[in-house]
C-alpha positions as CSV (number, residue, x, y, z in Angstrom):
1,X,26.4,-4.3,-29.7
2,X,25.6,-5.0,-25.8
3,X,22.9,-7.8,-25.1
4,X,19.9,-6.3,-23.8
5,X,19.1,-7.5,-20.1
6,X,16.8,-10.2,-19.9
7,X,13.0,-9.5,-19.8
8,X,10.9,-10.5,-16.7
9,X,7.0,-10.6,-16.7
10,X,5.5,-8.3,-13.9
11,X,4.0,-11.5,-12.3
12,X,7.2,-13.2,-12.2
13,X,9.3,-10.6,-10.9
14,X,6.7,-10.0,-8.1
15,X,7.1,-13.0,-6.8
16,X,11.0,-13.7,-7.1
17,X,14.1,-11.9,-7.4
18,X,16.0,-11.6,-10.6
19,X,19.0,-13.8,-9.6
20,X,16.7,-16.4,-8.4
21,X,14.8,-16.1,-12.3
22,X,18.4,-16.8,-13.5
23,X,18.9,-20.3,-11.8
24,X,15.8,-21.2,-12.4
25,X,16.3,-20.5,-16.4
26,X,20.0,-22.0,-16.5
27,X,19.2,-24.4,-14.1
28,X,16.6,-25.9,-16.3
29,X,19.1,-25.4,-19.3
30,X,21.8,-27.7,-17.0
31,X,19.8,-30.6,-16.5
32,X,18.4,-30.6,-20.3
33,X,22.1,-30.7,-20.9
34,X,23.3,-33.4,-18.6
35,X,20.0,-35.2,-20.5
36,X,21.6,-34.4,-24.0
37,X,25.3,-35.6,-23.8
38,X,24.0,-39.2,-21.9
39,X,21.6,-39.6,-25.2
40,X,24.6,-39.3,-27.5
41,X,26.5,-41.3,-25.0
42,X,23.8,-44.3,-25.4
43,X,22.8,-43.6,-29.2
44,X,26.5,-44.0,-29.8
45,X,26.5,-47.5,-27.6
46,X,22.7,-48.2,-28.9
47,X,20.9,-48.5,-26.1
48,X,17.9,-46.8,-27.4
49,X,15.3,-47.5,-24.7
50,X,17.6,-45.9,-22.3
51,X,18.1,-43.0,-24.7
52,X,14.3,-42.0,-25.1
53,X,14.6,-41.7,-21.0
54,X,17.7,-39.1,-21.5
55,X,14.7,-37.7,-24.5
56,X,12.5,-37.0,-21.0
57,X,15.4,-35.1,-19.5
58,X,15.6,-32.8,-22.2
59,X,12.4,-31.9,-22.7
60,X,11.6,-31.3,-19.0
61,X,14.7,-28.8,-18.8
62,X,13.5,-27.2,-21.8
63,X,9.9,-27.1,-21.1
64,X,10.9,-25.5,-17.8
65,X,13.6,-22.9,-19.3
66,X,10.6,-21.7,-22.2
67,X,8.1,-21.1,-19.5
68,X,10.7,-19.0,-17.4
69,X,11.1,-16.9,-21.0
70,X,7.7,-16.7,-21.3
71,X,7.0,-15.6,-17.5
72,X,4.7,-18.8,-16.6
73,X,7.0,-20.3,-13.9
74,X,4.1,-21.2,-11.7
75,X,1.8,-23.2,-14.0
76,X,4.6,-25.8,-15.3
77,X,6.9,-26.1,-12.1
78,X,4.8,-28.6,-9.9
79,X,4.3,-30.6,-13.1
80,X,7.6,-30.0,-14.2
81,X,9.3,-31.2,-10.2
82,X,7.0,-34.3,-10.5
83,X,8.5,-35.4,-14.0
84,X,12.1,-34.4,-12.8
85,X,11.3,-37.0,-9.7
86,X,10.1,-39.7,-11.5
87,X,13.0,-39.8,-14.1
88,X,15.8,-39.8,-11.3
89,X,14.0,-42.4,-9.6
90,X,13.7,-44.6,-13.0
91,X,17.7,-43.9,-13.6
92,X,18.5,-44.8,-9.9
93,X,16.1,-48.1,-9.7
94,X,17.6,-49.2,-14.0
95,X,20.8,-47.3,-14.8
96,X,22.5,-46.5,-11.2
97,X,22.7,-49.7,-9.1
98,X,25.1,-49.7,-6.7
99,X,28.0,-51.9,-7.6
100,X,31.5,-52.8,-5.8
101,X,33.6,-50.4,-8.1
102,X,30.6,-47.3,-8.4
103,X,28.2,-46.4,-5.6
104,X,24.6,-45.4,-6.6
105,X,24.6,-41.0,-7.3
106,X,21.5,-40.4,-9.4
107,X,19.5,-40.0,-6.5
108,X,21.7,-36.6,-5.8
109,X,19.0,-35.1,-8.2
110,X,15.7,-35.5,-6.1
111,X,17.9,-32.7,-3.5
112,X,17.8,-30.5,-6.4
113,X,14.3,-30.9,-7.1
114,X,13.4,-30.8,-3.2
115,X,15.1,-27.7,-2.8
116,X,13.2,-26.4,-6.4
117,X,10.6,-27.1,-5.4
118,X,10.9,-25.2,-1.4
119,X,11.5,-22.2,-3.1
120,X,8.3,-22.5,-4.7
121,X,6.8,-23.2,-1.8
122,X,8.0,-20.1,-0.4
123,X,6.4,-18.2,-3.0
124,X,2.6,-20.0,-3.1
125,X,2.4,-22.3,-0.3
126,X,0.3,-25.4,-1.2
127,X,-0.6,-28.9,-0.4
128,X,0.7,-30.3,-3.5
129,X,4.0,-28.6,-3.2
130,X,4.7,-29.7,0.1
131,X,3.9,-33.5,-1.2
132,X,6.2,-33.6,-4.3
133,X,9.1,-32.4,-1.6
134,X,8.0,-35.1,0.9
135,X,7.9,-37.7,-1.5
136,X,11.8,-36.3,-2.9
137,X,13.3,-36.9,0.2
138,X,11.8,-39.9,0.4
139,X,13.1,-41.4,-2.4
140,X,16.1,-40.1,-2.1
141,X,17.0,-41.6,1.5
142,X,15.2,-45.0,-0.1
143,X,17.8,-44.9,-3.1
144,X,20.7,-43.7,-1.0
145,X,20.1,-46.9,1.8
146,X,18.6,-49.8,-0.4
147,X,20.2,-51.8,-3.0
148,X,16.5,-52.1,-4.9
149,X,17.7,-55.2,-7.5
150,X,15.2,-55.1,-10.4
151,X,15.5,-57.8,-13.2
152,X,15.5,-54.6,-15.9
153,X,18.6,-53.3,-14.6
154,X,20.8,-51.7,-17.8
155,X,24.2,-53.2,-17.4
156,X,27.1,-50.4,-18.2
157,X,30.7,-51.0,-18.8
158,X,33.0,-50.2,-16.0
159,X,34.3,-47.2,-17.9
160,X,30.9,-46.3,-18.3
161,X,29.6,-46.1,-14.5
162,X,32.7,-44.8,-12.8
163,X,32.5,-41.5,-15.4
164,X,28.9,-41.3,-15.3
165,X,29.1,-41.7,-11.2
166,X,32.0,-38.1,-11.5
167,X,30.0,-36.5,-13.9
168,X,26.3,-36.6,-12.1
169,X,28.4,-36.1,-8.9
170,X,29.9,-32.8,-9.8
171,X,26.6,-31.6,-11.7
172,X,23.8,-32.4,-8.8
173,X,26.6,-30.9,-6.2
174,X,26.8,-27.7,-8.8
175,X,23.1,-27.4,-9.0
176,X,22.3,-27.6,-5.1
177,X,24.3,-25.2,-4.9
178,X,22.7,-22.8,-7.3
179,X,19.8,-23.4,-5.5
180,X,21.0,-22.9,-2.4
181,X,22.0,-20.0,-4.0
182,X,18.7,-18.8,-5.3
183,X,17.6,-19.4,-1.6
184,X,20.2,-17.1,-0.2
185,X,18.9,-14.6,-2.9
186,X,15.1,-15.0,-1.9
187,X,15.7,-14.9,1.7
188,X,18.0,-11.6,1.7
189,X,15.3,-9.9,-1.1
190,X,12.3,-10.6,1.5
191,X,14.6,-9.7,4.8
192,X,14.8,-6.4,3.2
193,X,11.0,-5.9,1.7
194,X,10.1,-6.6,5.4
195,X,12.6,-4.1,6.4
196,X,11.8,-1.5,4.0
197,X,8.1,-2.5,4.6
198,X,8.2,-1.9,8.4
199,X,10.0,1.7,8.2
200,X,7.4,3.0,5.4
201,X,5.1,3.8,8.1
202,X,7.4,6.2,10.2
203,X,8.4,7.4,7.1
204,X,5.1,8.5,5.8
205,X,5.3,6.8,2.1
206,X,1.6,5.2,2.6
207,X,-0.8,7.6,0.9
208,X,-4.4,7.0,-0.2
209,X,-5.8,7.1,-3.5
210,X,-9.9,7.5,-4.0
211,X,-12.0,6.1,-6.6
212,X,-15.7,6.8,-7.6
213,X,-18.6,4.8,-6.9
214,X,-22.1,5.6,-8.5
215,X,-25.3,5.7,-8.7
216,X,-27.7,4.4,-11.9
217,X,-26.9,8.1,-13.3
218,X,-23.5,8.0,-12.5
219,X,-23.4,10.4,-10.2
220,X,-20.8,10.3,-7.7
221,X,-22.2,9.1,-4.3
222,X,-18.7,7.9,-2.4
223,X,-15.3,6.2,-3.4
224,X,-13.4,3.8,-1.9
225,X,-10.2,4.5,-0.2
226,X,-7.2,2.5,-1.3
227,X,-3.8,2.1,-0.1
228,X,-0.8,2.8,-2.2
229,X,2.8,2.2,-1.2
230,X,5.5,4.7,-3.0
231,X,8.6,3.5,-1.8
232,X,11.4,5.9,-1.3
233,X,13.6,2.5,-2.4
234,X,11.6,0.8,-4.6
235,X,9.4,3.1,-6.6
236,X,5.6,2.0,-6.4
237,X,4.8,-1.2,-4.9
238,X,1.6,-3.1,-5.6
239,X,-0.9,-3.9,-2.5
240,X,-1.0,-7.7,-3.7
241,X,3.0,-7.1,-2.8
242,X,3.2,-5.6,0.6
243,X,0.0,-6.6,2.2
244,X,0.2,-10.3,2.5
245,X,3.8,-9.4,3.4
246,X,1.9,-6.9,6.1
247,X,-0.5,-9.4,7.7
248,X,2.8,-11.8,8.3
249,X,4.4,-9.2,9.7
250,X,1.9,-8.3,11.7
251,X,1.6,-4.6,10.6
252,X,-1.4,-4.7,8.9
253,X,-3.5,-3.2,12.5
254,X,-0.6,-0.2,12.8
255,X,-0.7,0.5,8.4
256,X,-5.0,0.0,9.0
257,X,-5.2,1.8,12.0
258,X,-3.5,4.8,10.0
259,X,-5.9,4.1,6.7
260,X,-8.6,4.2,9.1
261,X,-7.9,8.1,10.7
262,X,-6.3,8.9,7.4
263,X,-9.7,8.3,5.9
264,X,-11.7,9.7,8.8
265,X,-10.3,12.7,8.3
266,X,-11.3,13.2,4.9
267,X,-14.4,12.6,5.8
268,X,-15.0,15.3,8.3
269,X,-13.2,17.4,5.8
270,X,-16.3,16.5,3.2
271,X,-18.8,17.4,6.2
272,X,-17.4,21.4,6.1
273,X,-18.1,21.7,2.2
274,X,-21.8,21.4,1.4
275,X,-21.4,19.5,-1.7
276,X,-19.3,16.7,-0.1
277,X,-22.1,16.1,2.5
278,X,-23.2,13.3,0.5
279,X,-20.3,11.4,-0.3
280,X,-19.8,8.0,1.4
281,X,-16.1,6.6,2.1
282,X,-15.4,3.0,2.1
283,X,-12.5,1.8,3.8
284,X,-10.8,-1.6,3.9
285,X,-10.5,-3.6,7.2
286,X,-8.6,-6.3,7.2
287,X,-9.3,-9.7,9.6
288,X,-7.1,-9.6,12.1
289,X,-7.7,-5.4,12.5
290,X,-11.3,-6.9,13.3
291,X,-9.8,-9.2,15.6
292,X,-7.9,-6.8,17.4
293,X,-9.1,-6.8,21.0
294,X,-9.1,-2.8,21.2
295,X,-10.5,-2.8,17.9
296,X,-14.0,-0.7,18.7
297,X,-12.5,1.5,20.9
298,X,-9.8,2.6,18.3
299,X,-12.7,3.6,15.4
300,X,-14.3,5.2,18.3
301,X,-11.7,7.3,19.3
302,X,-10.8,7.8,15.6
303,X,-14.6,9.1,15.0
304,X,-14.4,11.5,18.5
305,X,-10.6,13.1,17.0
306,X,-11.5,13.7,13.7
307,X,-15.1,14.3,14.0
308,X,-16.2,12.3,10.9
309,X,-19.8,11.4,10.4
310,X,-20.1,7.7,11.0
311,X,-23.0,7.1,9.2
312,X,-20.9,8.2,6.0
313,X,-18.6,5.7,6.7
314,X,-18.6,1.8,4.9
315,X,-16.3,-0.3,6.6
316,X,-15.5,-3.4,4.1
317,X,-14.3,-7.1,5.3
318,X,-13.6,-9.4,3.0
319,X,-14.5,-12.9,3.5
320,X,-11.5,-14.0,5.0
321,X,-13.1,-13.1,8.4
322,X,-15.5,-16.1,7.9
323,X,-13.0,-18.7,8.9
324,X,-12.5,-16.8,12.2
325,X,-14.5,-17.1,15.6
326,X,-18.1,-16.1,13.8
327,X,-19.5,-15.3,17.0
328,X,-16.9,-12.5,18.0
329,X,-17.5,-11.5,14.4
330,X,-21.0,-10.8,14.7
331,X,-20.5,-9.1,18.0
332,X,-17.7,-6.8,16.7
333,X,-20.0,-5.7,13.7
334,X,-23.0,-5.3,15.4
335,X,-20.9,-3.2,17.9
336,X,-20.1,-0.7,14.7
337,X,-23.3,-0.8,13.3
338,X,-24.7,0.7,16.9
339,X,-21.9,3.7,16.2
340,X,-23.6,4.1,12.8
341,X,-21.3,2.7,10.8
342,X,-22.2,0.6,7.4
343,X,-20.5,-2.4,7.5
344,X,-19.8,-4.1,3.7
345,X,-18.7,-7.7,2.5
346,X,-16.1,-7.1,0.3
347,X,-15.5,-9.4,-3.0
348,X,-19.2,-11.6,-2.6
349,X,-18.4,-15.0,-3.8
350,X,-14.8,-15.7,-4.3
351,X,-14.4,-17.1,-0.6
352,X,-16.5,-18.5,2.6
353,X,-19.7,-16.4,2.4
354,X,-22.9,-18.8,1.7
355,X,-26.6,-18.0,2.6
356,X,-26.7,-19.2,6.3
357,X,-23.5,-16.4,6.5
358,X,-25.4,-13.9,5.3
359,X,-28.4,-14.4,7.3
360,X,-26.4,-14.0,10.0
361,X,-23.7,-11.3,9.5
362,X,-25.0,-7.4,10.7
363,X,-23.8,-6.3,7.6
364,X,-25.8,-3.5,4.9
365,X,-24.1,-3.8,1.9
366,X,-23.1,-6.9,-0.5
367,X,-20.1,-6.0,-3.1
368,X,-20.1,-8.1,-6.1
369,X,-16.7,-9.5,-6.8
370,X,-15.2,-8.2,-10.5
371,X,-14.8,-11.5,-11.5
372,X,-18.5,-12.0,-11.9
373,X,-19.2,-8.8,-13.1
374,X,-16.7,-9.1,-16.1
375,X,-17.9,-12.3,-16.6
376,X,-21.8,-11.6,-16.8
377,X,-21.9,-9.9,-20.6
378,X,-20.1,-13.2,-22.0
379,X,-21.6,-16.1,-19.7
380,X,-24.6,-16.4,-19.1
381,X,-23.6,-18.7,-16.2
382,X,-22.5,-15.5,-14.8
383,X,-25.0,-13.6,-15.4
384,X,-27.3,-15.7,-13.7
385,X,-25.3,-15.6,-10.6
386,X,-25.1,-11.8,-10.8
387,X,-28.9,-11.8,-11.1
388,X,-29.7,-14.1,-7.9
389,X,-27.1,-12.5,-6.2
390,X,-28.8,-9.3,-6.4
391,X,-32.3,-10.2,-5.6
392,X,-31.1,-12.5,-2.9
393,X,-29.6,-9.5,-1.2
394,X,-32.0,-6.9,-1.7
395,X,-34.6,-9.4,-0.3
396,X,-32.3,-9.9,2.9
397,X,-32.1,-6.0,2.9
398,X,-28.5,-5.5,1.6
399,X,-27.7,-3.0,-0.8
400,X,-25.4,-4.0,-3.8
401,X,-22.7,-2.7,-5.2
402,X,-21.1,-4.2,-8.5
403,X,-17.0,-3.6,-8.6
404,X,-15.1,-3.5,-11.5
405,X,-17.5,-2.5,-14.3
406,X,-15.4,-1.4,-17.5
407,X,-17.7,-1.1,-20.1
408,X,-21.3,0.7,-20.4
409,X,-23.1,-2.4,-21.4
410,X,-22.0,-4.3,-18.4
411,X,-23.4,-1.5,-16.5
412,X,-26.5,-1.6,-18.3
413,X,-26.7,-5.5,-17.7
414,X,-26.4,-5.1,-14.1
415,X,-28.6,-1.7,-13.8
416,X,-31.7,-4.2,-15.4
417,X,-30.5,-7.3,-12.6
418,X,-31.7,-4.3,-10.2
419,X,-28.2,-3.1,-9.0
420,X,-28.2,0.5,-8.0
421,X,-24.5,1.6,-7.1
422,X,-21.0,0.7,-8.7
423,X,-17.9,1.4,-9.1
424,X,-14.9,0.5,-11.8
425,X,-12.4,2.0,-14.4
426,X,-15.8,2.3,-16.8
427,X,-16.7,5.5,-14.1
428,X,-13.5,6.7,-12.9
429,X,-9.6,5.2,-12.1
430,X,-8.3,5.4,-8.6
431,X,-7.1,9.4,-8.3
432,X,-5.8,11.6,-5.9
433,X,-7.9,13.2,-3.2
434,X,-7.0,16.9,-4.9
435,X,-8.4,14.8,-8.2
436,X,-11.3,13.7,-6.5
437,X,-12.8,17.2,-5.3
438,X,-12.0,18.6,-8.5
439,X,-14.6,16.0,-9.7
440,X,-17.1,16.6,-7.7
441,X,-16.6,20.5,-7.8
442,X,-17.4,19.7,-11.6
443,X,-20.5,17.2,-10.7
444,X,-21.9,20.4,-8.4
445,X,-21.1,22.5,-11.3
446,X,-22.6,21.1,-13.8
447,X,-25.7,20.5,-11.7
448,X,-25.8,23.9,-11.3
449,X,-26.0,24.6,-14.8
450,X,-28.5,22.2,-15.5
451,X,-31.3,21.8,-13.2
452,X,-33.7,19.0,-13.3
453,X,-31.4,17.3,-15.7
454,X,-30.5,13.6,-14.8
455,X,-27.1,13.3,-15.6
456,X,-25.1,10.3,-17.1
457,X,-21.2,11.3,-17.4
458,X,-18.1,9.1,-17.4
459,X,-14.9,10.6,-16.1
């Protein structure tokens, strides 16, 4: 019977390529071997101590290898490096002095964990990661030009050292070049994302996809417009995917300046039919769109061709425009806000924004981050937050929006904090525009059927 392929997690193999899974897994599996056959090389001569260090090896290959299986590379490699570091540098300062017949070679290893651990860097850059490979090369060109005497040096027979100096040779030469390997693999896989990103535009596989937001009745009053990548290549890509992969490439003002008319034009297409007139559209704006020097004159020539209603349109920034020039910030948004636009902070709390920020920014809406909305029910740490977020707002003269409600008694929760409009799974999935009309031809419908009724409908 043929072996079924190995599984990937969906977070894993977002992040890296399949081949590059596979070193990582045997990889890990190599260096809890090399670990294995010098413990029953030094149980069989008795050297115990130097036998519960080869113990060390083992389980850091194996701890690595089970959280590849399990698809939790990211949360044990850092730890997983730093142990791999200090057990190389332990071998080459007790077990690996240089000597006349057999030059020092443990300190081959710390390559193979420096190149481990740029790969991870490549996938989440971070402080830490760039530390633990500093501190590898270090050691290894410390190890490599110092002879480092130390009075607990482990004495081997000659027979001993000249094998061991072969074998870790030949096996930290044969895992560089896996990684190198899994490099070459990472490199070529993004090369042609970027490539296959870059032509989705011209090819037209961007679409948008709509989804509710309500009132306390649950009446639809707008949705939010969200980009979705089909791939003519790759099937369905995930925004958390492409767009960080957009904003490097710098295509994230071409792919928003095309979410921007595409969404314009839905919304003069809501102003013909008398019961769209009401519906709001929120559309994403991303930092460096804001940035963008011909910025305000692109939404105004956007609003003049399609002839949508800017008072119907939200435009959201998340808080990552904080951390640019504030000043030009305010300037660009108050600029909008003269055109009629509402202007929303997207995702309230999981970034830069604080009170003095809010007092400032020209904006009219506050959207509650889904984090603290799924969290409120449960914590009342939460909850809290929720609460003052909400009153804080409304006192500054924002309206609020809770995202990602799920459940009726989190909407209930935040209805009593004094929230007014929302939007989650709990009142409608992301849909088609064709699927969105038919709702709202349903809403009017049913209106029409029952006058004077409030209604309270999940779809």
């Amino acid at each position: 019977m043929a072996k079924p392929a190995p599984q990937f997690s969906p977070e894993l193999a977002n992040h890296y390529s399949k081949r590059m899974v596979v070193a990582f897994r045997y990889g890990s599996l190599a260096f809890a071997g090399i670990g294995a056959a010098w413990a029953v090389i030094f149980a069989a001569i008795g050297w115990w101590s130097v036998v519960a260090l080869d113990m060390a090896v083992i389980v850091s290959g194996l701890t690595i290898y089970v959280l590849i299986r399990r698809g939790h590379l990211a949360s044990g490699i850092l730890a997983t490096q730093a142990s791999w570091m200090v057990i190389v540098i332990i071998m080459g300062l007790l077990l690996d002095v240089p000597t006349a017949e057999a030059p020092r070679v443990s300190h081959l290893y710390l390559l193979v964990v420096a190149a481990l651990g740029y790969l991870n860097y490549q996938r989440e850059k971070s402080r830490a990661q760039l530390a633990l490979i500093g501190l590898c090369l270090l050691a290894f060109i410390v190890l490599a030009s110092a002879q480092l005497d130390s009075p607990y040096v482990v004495v081997m027979p000659d027979w001993l050292r000249s094998g061991g100096t072969w074998a870790n040779t030949i096996l930290a030469t044969i895992l560089l070049a896996v990684c190198i390997h899994a490099m070459q693999a990472e490199f070529t896989r993004k090369d042609k994302f970027s490539r296959d990103l870059m032509a989705a535009l011209w090819n037209e596989e961007f679409e948008l996809v709509y989804q509710p937001q309500v009132d306390l009745s649950q009446n639809t009053i707008g949705a939010e417009a969200l980009l979705r990548w089909n791939s003519s290549k790759r099937g369905p890509v995930s925004p958390l995917d492409f767009i960080p992969q957009a904003e490097e490439l710098g295509l994230m003002t071409a792919i928003g300046g095309w979410v921007l008319e595409t969404g314009c034009r839905t919304l003069a297409e809501w102003g013909k039919k008398p019961q769209f007139r009401h519906l709001s559209l929120s559309v994403n704006i991303s930092a460096s769109q804001l940035m963008a020097e011909d910025f305000e004159a692109t939404v105004r020539d956007t609003l003049l061709k399609t002839g949508a209603n800017p008072r119907q349109l939200i435009l959201e920034l998340t808080e990552s425009v904080l951390v640019t020039d504030i000043e030009l910030v305010i300037d660009r948004l108050n600029a909008l806000r003269e055109m009629g636009i509402v202007i929303a902070l997207d995702d309230f709390g999981t970034g830069y924004s604080s009170l003095s920020y809010l007092r400032r920014l020209p904006i009219d809406q506050i959207k509650i981050d889904r984090s603290f909305v799924q969290d409120a029910v449960t914590s009342p740490a939460s909850a809290t937050l929720v609460k003052n977020v909400v009153v804080m707002s409304r006192d500054l003269g924002h309206t609020v929006l809770a995202e990602g409600v799920e459940t009726m008694e989190q909407h209930l929760l935040l209805a009593r904090f004094g929230c007014v409009q929302f939007q989650g799974y709990f009142y409608g999935k992301p849909m088609a525009l064709a699927d969105f009309g038919q709702r709202i031809g349903d809403e009017a419908e049913n209106t029409a059927h029952a006058p004077g009724q409030v209604l309270s409908r999940k779809s």
